[in-house]
Every structure is written in C-alpha cells, then in structure tokens.
N, C-alpha and C positions, 0 to 999 in steps of 0.2 A: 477540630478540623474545620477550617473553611468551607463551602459546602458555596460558596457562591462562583467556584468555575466548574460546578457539576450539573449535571441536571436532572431533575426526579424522573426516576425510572417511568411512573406511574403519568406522568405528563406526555411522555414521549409516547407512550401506549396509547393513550388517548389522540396525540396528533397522529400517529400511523394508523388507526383506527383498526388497534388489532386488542386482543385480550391482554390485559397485563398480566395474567399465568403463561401465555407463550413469552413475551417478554422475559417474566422472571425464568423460566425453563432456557433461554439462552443463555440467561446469568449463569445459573446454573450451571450449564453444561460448559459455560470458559468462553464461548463466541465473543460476549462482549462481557468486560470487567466494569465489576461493581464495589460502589463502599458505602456501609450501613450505617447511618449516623442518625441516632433518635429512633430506630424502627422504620426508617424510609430507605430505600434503594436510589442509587443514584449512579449515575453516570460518568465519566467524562464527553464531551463533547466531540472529541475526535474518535469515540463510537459509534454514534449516533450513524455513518455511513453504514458502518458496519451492521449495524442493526436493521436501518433504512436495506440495506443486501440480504439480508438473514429474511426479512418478512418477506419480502419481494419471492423469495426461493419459496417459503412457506405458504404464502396466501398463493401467487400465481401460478405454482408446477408443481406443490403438494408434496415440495421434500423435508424430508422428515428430522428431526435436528440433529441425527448422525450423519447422516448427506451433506446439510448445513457446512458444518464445520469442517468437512471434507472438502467440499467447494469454496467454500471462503480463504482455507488455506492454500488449497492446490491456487486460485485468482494472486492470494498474493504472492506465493513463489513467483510465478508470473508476472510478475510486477516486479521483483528482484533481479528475475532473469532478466526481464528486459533494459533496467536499469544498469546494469553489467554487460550486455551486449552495447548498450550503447555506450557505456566508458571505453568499453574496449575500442570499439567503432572509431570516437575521438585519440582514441591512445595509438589506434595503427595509422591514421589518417595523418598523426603530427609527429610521427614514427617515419612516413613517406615523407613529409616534405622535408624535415629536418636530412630525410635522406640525399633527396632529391638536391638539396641545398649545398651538400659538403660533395654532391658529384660533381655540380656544376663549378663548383669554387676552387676545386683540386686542383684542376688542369692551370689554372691562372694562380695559383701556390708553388704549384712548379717551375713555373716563367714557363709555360707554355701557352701557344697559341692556336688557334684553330680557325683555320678559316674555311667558308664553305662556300 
C-alpha cells in the first residue's frame, strides 16, 4: 500500500492537540476511515475536516462520539440537501426561461404580430 497520500493518525492527534485514543475511538466508531499498514493508523486526507469537526464537537460542547456521528451525519445530509435544492434552483430557473423563450417566439411562428 502506498501510505504516502495518507496521513498518520497519531500526527494529526498531536496537531489537534487532542489524545490519540479519542482519535483512534473515532476510527473506531466509523467517523473517519482508517488503514493499518505496519501497526500505524492512517488516514486519508479528505478526513482530516472531518475529524478537525468530530474534536471541535468533543473538546468544545462535550458530545459524546454517539452524538458525534449523529451530527456529522445529519451536517452532511445537509450539505446533499442543499446541493439538490440548488440544482433544482438551476433546473427550474432554466426551465422558466427556456419557457419564457418559446412564449415569446410562438406568436412570431405563427406570422403573428403584436403591437402595443
């Protein structure tokens, strides 16, 4: 295994300046995914947010890592929802004008004309 696009669990514990058994109890418990190579924990990189969120909830408001994971998931549904509402957003808005376009265009397909 490559191990040079991960990062040691135990590094990232020391720059969050938290214990690295709270860390490994995240692994643990699924928050963030880990892979063991030589006896070290390791990371990906694109957990490290995740993680940096997990302590943030742990050291500042004292939630517990079943809350954890509850909140991490319920933020990111939230982040799906949101990403969805806003395609939608774009899908109705190009929906209108596509509409707006074949009203205004009809009347002058017809050989009509309008004048005001």
């Amino acid at each position: 295994m490559d191990t040079h696009r991960f990062i040691e669990l135990r590094e990232v514990s020391e720059r969050f300046h938290i214990d690295f058994e709270v860390c490994r109890q995240f692994a643990d418990f699924g928050i963030v995914t880990t892979t063991v190579e030589n006896d070290t924990l390791y990371i990906e990189p694109e957990d490290v947010s995740t993680l940096r969120h997990a302590v943030s909830l742990y050291r500042d408001l004292g939630v517990n890592t079943e809350g954890i994971d509850v909140i991490l998931a319920m933020r990111q549904r939230i982040v799906q929802l949101q990403e969805e509402v806003d395609h939608l957003t774009r899908r109705a808005e190009r929906l209108e004008q596509e509409n707006f376009q074949k009203n205004v265009e009809l009347p002058r397909k017809r050989g009509l004309f309008i004048e005001f």
